[in-house]
Backbone as a chain_set.jsonl record, in Angstrom:
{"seq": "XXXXXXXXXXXXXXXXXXXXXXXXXXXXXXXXXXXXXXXXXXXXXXXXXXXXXXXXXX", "coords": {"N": [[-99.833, -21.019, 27.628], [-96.822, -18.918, 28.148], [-95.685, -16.187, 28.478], [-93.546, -13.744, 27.028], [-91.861, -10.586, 27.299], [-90.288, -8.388, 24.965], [-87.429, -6.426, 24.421], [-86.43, -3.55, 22.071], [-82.926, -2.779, 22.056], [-81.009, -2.407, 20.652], [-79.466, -0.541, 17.628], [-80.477, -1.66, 14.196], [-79.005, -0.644, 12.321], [-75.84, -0.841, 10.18], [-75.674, -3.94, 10.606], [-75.779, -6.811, 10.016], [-77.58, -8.658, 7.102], [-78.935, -10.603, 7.9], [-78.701, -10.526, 10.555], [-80.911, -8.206, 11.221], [-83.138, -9.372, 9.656], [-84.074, -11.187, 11.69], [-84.78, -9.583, 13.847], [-86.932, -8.676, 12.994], [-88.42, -10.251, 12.509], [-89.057, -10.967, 14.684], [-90.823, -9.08, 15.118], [-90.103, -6.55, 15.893], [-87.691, -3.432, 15.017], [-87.548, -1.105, 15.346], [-85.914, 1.319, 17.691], [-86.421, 0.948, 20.95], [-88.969, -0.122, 21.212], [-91.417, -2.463, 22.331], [-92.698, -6.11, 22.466], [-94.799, -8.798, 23.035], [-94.55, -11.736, 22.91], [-95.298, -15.54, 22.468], [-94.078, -17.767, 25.297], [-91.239, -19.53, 23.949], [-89.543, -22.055, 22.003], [-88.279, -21.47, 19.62], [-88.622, -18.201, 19.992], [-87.096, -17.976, 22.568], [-84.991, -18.997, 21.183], [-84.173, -17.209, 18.878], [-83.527, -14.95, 20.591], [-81.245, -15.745, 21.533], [-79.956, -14.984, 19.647], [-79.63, -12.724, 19.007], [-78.183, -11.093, 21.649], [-77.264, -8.786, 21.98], [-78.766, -6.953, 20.731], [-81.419, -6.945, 22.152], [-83.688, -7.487, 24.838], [-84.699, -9.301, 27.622], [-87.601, -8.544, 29.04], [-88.971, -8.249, 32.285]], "CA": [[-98.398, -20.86, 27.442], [-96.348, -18.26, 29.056], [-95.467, -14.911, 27.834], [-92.232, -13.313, 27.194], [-91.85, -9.589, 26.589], [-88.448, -8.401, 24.142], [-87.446, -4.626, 23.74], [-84.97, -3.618, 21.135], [-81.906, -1.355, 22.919], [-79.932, -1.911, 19.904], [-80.061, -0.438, 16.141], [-79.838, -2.498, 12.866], [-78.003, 0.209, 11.092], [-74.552, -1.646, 10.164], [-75.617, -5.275, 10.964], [-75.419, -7.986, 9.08], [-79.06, -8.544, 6.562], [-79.642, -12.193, 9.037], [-79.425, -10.013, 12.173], [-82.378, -7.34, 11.062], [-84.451, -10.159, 9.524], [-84.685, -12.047, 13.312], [-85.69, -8.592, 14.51], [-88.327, -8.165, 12.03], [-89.284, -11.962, 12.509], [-89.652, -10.719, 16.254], [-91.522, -7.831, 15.721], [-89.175, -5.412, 16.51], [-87.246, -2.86, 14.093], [-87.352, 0.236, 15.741], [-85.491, 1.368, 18.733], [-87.285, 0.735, 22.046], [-89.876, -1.171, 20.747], [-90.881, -3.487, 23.329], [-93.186, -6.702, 21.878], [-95.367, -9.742, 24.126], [-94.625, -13.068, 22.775], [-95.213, -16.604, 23.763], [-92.534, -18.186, 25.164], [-91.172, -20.613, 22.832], [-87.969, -22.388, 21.82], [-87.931, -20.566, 18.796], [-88.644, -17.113, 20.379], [-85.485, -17.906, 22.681], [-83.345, -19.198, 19.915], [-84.073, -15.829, 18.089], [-82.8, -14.005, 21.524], [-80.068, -15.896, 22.066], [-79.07, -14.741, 18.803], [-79.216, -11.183, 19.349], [-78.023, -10.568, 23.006], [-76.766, -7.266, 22.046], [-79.815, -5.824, 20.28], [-82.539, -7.171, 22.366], [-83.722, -7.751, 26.18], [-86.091, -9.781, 28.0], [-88.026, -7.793, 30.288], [-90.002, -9.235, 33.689]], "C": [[-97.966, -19.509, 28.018], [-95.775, -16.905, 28.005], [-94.097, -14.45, 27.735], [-92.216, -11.299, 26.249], [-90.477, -9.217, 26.136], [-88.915, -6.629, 24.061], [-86.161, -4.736, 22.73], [-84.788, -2.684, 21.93], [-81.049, -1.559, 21.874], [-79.828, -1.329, 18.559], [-79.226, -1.727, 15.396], [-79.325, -1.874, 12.203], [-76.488, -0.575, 11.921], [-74.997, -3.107, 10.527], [-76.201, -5.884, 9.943], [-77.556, -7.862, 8.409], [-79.831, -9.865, 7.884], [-80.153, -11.642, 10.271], [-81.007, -8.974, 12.357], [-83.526, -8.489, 10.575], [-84.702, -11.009, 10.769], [-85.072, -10.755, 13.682], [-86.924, -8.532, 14.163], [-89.194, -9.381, 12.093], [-89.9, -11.83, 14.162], [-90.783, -9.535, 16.517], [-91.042, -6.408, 16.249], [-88.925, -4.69, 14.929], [-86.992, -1.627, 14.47], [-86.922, 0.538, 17.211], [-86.472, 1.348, 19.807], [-88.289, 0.071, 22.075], [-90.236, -2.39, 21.291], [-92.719, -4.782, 22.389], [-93.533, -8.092, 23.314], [-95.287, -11.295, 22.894], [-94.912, -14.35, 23.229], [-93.71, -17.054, 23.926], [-92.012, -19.754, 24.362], [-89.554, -20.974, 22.768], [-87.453, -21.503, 20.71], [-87.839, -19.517, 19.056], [-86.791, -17.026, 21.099], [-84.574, -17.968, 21.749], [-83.074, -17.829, 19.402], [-83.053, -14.46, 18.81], [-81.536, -13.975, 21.683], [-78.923, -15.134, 20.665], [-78.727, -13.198, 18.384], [-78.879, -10.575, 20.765], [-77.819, -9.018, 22.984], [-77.652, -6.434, 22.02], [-81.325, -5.612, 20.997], [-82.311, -7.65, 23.875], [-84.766, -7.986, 26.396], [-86.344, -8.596, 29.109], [-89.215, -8.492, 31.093], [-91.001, -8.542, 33.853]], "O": [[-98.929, -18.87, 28.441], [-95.552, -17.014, 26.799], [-93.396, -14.943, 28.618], [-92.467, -10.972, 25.089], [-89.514, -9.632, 26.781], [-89.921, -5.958, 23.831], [-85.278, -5.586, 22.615], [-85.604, -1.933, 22.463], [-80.059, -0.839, 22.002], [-80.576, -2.133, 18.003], [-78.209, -2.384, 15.622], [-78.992, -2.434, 11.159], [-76.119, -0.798, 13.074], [-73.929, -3.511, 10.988], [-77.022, -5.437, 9.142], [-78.481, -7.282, 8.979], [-80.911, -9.867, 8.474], [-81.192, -11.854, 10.897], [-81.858, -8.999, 13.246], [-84.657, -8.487, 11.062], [-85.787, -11.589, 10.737], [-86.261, -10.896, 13.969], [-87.884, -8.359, 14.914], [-90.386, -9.471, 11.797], [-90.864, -12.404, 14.668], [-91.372, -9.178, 17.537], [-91.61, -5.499, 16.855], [-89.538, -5.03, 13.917], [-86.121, -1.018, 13.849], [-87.62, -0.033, 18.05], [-87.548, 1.837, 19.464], [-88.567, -0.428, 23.166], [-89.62, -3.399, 20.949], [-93.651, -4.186, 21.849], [-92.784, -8.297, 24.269], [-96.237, -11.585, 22.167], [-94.822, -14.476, 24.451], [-92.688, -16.904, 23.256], [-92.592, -20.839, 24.393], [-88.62, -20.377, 23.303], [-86.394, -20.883, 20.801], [-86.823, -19.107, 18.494], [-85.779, -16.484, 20.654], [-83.614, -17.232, 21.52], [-81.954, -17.322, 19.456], [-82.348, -13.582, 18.312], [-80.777, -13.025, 21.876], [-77.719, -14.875, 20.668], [-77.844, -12.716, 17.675], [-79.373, -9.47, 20.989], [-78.178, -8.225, 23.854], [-77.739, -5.444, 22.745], [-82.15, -4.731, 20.757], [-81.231, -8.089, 24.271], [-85.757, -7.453, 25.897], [-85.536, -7.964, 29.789], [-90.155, -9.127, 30.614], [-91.859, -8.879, 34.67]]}, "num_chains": 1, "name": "protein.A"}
């Protein structure tokens, strides 16, 4: 299966409790924080749901 790496560029201070628990479900939490996942439907879904806080990187 295929890899997908995520960085956080955004903070969870002020956001909602749903939006920090998909970070924390990603592995993330701390600024810059970049993480290797597979790629998955769920992994996307999680992205699509933070565009702001999070970026794929190639």
């Amino acid at each position: 299966m295929a890899k997908i790496k995520i960085k956080q560029i955004g903070s969870p201070i002020r956001r909602p409790e749903a939006q920090k628990q998909i970070l924390i479900g990603l592995g993330l939490g701390k600024m810059h924080r970049v993480v290797e996942l597979e790629d998955t439907a769920e992994v996307r879904g999680a992205i699509a749901k933070l565009p702001h806080m999070v970026a794929v990187i190639d």
